[in-house]
C-alpha positions as CSV (number, residue, x, y, z in Angstrom):
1,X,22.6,28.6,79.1
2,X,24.3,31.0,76.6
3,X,23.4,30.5,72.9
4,X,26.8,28.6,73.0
5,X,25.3,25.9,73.7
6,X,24.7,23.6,71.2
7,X,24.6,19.7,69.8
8,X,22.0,17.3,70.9
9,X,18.9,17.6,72.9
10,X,18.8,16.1,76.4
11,X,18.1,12.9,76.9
12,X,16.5,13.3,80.7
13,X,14.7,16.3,80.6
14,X,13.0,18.4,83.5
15,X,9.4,18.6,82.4
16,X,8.0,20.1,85.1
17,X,5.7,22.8,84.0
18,X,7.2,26.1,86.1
19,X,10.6,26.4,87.8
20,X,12.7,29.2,88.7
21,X,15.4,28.7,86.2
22,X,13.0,29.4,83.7
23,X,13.3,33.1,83.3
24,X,17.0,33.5,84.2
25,X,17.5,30.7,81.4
26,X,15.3,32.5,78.4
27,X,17.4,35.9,79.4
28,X,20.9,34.1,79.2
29,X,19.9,32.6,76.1
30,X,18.1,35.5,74.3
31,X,19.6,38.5,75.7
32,X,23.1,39.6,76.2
33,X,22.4,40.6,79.4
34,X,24.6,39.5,82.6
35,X,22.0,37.3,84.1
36,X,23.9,34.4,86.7
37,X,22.6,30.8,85.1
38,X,22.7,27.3,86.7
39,X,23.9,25.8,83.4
40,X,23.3,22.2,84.3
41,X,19.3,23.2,85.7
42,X,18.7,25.3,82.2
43,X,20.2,22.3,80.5
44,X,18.1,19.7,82.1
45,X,14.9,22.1,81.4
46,X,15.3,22.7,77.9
47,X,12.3,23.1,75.9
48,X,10.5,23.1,78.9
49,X,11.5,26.5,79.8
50,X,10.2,28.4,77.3
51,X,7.0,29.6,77.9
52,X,9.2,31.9,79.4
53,X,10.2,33.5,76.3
54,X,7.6,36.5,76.4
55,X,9.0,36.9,80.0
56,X,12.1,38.1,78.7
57,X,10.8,40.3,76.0
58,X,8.9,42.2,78.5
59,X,12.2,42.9,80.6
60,X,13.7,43.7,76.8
61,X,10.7,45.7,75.6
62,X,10.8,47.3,78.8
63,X,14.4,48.6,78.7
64,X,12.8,50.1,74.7
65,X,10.0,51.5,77.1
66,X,12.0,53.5,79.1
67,X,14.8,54.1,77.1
68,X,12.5,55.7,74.7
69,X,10.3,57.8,77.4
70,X,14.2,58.9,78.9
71,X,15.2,60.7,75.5
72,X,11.6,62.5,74.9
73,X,11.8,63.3,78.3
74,X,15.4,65.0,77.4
75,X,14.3,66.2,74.0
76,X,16.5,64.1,71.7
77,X,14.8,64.6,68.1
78,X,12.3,61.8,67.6
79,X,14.7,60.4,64.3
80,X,17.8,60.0,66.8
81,X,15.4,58.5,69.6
82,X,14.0,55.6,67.1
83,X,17.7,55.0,66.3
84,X,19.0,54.6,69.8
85,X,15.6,52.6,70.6
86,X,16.5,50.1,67.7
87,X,20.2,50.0,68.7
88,X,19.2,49.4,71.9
89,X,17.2,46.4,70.9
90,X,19.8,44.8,68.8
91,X,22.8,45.3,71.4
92,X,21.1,43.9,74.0
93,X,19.9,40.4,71.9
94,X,23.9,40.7,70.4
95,X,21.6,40.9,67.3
96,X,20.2,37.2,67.4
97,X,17.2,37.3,65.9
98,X,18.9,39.7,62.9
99,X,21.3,37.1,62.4
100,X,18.4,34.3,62.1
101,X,16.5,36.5,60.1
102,X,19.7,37.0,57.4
103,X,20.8,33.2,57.5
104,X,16.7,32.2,56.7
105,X,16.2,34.3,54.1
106,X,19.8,33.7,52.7
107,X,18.8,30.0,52.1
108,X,15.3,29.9,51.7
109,X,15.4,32.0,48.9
110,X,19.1,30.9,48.0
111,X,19.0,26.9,47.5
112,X,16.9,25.1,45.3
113,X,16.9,22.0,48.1
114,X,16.2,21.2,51.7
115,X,19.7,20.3,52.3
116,X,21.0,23.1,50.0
117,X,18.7,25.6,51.7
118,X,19.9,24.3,55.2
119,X,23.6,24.6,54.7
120,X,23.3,27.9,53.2
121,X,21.3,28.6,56.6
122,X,24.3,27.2,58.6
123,X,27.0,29.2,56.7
124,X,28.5,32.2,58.5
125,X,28.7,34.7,55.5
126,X,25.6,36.3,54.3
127,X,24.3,36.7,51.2
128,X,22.3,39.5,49.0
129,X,19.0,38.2,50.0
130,X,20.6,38.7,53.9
131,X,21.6,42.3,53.5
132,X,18.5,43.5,51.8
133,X,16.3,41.8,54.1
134,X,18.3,43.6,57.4
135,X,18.0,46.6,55.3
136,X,14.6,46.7,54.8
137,X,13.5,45.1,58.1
138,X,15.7,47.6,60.0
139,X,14.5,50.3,57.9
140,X,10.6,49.8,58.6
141,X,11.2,49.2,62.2
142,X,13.0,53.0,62.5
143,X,10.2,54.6,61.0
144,X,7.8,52.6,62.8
145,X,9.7,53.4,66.1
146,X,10.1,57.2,65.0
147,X,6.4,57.3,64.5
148,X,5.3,55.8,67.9
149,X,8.0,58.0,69.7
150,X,6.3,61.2,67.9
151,X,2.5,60.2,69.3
152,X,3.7,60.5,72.7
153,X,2.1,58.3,75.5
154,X,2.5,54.6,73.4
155,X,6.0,53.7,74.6
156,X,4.1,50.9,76.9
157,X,3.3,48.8,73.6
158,X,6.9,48.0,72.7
159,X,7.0,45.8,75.9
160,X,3.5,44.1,74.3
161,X,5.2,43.8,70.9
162,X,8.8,42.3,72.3
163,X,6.3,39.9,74.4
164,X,4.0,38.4,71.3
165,X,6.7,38.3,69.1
166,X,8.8,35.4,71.5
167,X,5.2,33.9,72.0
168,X,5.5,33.7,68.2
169,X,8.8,31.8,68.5
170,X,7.5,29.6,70.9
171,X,4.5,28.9,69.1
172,X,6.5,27.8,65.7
173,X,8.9,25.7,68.2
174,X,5.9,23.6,68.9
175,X,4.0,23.8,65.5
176,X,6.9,22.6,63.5
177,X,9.4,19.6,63.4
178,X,13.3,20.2,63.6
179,X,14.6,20.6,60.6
180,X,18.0,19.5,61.3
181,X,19.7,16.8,63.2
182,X,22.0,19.5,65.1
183,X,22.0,23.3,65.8
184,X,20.7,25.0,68.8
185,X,16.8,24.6,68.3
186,X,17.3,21.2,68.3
187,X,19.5,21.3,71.5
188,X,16.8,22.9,73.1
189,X,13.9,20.7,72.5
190,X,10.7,21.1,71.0
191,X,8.2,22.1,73.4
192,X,5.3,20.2,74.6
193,X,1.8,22.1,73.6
194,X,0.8,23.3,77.3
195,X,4.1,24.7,77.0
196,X,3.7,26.7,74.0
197,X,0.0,27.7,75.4
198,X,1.2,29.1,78.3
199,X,4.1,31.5,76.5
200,X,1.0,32.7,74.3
201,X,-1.3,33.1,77.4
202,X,1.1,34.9,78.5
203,X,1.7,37.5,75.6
204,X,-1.9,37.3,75.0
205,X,-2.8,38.0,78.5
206,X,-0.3,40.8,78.2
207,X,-1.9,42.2,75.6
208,X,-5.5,42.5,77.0
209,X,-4.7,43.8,80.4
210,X,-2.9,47.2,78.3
211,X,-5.9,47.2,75.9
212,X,-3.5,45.8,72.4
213,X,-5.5,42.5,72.5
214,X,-5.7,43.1,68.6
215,X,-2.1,43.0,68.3
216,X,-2.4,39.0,69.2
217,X,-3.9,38.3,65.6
218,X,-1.3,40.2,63.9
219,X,1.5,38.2,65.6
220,X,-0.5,34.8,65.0
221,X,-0.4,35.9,61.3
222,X,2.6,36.8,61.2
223,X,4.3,33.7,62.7
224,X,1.3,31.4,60.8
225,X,2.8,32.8,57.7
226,X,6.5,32.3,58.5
227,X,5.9,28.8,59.4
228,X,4.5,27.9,56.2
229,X,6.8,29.3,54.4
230,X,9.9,27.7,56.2
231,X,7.5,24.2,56.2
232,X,7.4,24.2,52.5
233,X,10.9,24.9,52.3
234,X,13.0,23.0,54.5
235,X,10.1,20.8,56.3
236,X,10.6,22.5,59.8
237,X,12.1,24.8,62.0
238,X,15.8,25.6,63.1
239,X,17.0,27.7,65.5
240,X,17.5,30.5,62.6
241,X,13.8,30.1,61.3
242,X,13.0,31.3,65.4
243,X,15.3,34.1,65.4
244,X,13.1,35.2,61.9
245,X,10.2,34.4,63.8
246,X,10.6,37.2,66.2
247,X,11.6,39.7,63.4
248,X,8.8,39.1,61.2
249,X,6.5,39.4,64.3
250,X,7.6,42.3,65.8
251,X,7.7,43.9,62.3
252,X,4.1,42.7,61.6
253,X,3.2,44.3,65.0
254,X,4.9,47.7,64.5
255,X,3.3,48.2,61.5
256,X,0.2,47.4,62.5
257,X,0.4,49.9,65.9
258,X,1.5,52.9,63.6
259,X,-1.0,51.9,60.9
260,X,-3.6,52.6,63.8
261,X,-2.1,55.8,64.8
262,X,-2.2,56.7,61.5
């Protein structure tokens, strides 16, 4: 189920709670990785499937994890590890959640109307309020990376931080109402609320067991935030208001870790 997919949400849904395709269907649709789908099973789960979410971002937190503890381990210069680290992050999503994270900001902050606001969202171009936002974001998140790469030994908590920040998505999937009668959030479906528990269970669970419980509040903030913002705005979610979800969290949550180490 590649982001490709879009247009209406199914009619006959799977809703069981846990099924295999789950995991292989949040990769294929998050990730750029080559992960084999059953199209038609990922189609029929739709929202159901994602409480896997925080699944895939500890396989794409994971790949930061060792990516980073490989170019220490070769002593690559902390500045040029962070970089590869982030590059590696953004080539393996095909930069999804960047691109939701332009297109929100570009019409949030560029209409002066819900349906202004949402085709400004759907456009292809970006805008100013786009560029500076990527700039900025992708800015922070270097020096953040640079700065946990230089304490040694904290690697691990990238694979906590890429796991709350999709719980995040999830959690604004279920929170809010589609904002739009098209576009690949609502394709997906809008998750039932045991759904979205279990996706934060699961990054919250994640958390405790490596000792970043903390970190749980800071994404809850974080998305808590975001959703109001895009609520008062457009009156729910789309599928570019997610993709914003994830980069505000993680964001939120890398600031937070190197505020600590500070």
């Amino acid at each position: 189920m590649k982001r490709a997919a879009r247009g209406k949400a199914v009619t006959n849904p799977d809703n069981r709670l846990f099924a295999a395709i789950d995991l292989p269907a949040a990769l294929g649709l998050l990730t750029r990785l080559p992960v084999p789908v059953d199209g038609a099973a990922a189609t029929a789960r739709g929202a159901a499937a994602v409480w896997a979410y925080p699944l895939a971002g500890v396989v794409l937190g994971g790949l930061q994890a060792l990516a980073m503890g490989l170019l220490l381990w070769l002593d690559v210069p902390v500045a040029i590890t962070a970089a590869l680290v982030l590059a590696l992050a953004i080539i393996v999503t095909g930069a999804m959640h960047e691109d939701g994270l332009a297109d929100s900001i570009d019409g949030l902050w560029g209409g002066w109307d819900k349906t202004r606001r949402l085709a400004i969202m759907k456009d292809s171009h970006i805008g100013t309020y786009g560029v500076i936002a990527l700039v900025l974001t992708l800015l922070l998140r270097w020096t953040a990376l640079g700065m946990i790469a230089s304490a040694g030994g904290f690697a691990l908590v990238l694979v906590v931080i890429a796991a709350l920040s999709r719980a995040a998505m999830v959690g604004v999937m279920a929170a809010l109402p589609h904002a739009r009668e098209d576009g690949l959030s609502r394709a997906v479906g809008r998750p039932a609320p045991r759904v979205a528990w279990v996706a934060v269970g699961i990054g919250a669970g994640l958390a405790l067991v490596t000792g970043y419980l903390g970190l749980v509040i800071v994404a809850a903030a974080a998305a808590c935030l975001w959703a109001l913002i895009a609520r008062a705005k457009i009156g729910g979610q789309t599928g570019d208001i997610l993709g914003a979800t994830q980069q505000w969290a993680e964001l939120a949550l890398l600031i937070a870790v190197v505020t600590a180490l500070a």
